[in-house]
C-alpha positions, -999 to +999 in steps of 0.1 A: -586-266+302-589-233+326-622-216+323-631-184+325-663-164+322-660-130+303-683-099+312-689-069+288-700-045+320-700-002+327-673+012+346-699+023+369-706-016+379-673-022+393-671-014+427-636-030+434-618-064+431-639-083+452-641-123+441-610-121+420-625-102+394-594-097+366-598-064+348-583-058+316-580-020+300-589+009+315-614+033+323-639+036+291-675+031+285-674-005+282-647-027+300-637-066+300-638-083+335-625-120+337-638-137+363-638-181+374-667-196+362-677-226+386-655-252+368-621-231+370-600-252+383-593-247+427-557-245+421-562-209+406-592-200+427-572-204+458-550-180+482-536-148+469-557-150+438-530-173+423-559-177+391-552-139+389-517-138+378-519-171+362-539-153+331-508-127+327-475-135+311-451-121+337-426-110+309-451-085+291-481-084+317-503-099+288-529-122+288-514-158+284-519-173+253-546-197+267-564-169+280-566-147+252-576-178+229-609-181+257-618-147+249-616-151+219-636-177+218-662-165+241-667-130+218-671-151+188-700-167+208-713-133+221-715-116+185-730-147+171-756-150+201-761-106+199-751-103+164-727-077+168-690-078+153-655-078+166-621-084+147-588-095+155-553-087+139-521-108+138-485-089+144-451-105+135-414-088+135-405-089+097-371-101+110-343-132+099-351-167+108-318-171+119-322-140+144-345-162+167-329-145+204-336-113+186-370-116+179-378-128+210-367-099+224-388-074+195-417-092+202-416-083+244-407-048+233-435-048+209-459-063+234-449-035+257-452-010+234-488-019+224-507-002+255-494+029+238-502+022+199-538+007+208-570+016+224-579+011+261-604-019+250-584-036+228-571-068+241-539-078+234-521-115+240-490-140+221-506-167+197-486-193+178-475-176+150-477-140+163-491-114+186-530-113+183-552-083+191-584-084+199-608-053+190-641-054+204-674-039+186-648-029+155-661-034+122-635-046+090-625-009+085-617+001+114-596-028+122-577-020+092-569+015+104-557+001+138-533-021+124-520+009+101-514+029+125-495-001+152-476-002+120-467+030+112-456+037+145-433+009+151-416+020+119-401+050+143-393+025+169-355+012+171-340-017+185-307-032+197-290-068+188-262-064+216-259-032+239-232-018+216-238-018+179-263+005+165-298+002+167-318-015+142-349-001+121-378-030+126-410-037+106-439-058+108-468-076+094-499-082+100-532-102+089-563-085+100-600-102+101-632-090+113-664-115+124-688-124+107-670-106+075-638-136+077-655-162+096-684-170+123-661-194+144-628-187+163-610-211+149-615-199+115-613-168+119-572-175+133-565-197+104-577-167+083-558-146+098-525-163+101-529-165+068-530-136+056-503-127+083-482-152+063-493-130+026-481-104+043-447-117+053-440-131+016-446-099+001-421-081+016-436-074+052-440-040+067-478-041+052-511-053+065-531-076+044-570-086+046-595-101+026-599-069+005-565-068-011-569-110-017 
């Protein structure tokens, strides 16, 4: 497995992308910086900072799916070590299972769409049964709001089957945890979450559920 060392730093410490330092977000008061820890593999520490674009999904510009889970990860051990708190939310297009092309091609929009909906620190990158979000230093009610409001606004967003039929109104779900509220590991914090992603969905989607409405 590829790994990564994340860094919580100021704006004010970056002085450019020397070493292949990844950023992710923009300018704010606090910033994520990827960089290789000492057993990243060489293949991705080589020429043209290969290890660079190998953490971005070229179709959305999102972290891969492996990278976002290391973050993930690696915050969980963070807030444990500092005690501090994080959450992370779970989209999915309430569409058909037999529209599989289509929500495909909802979920790039959606993941495309998301620098827009979300905060400049939030963190955003595909996960096996949806698109997960990652909100740093958010507490369980604030996580909440975000994920109201990334719903609310795709509500106004419309979307296209073929290039000539009408566009198509398009909800989604979401599961929303916060650490240490839902969980103190990774790993149970996702199975949490996917699982309330999953309430969500049998319920009629377009709605965000968390451990409060359980």
């Amino acid at each position: 497995m590829t790994r990564f060392r994340l860094s919580l730093v100021r704006p004010s410490d970056y002085t450019g992308a020397a070493h292949g330092q990844l950023w992710v977000g923009r300018a704010t008061a606090r910033r994520v910086m990827i960089v290789p820890s000492r057993s990243t593999p060489s293949r991705l520490t080589g020429e043209k900072g290969n290890w660079l674009t190998s953490l971005l999904d070229p179709s959305t510009g999102l972290l891969q799916q492996e990278a976002f889970l290391h973050l993930l990860l690696r915050e969980t051990g963070r807030a444990t070590r500092y005690r501090d708190f994080f959450s992370l939310c779970l989209f999915k297009p309430d569409v058909r299972e037999e529209e599989p092309g289509f929500e495909r091609r909802v979920a790039i929009s959606l993941s495309r769409k998301m620098s827009e909906l979300l905060r400049v620190t939030d963190l955003v990158g595909p996960l096996p049964e949806g698109m997960g979000i990652l909100l740093l230093h958010t507490d369980h009610l604030e996580a909440v709001r975000v994920a109201e409001r990334v719903r609310a606004a795709i509500r106004r967003l419309e979307f296209r089957l073929e290039p000539g039929p009408s566009p198509k109104l398009v909800t989604i779900s979401a599961g929303a945890v916060s650490f240490p509220r839902d969980g103190q590991t990774s790993s149970t914090l996702l199975s949490r979450a996917e699982r309330y992603l999953r309430e969500a969905r049998q319920r009629g989607g377009d709605s965000v559920v968390h451990s409060n409405q359980l």
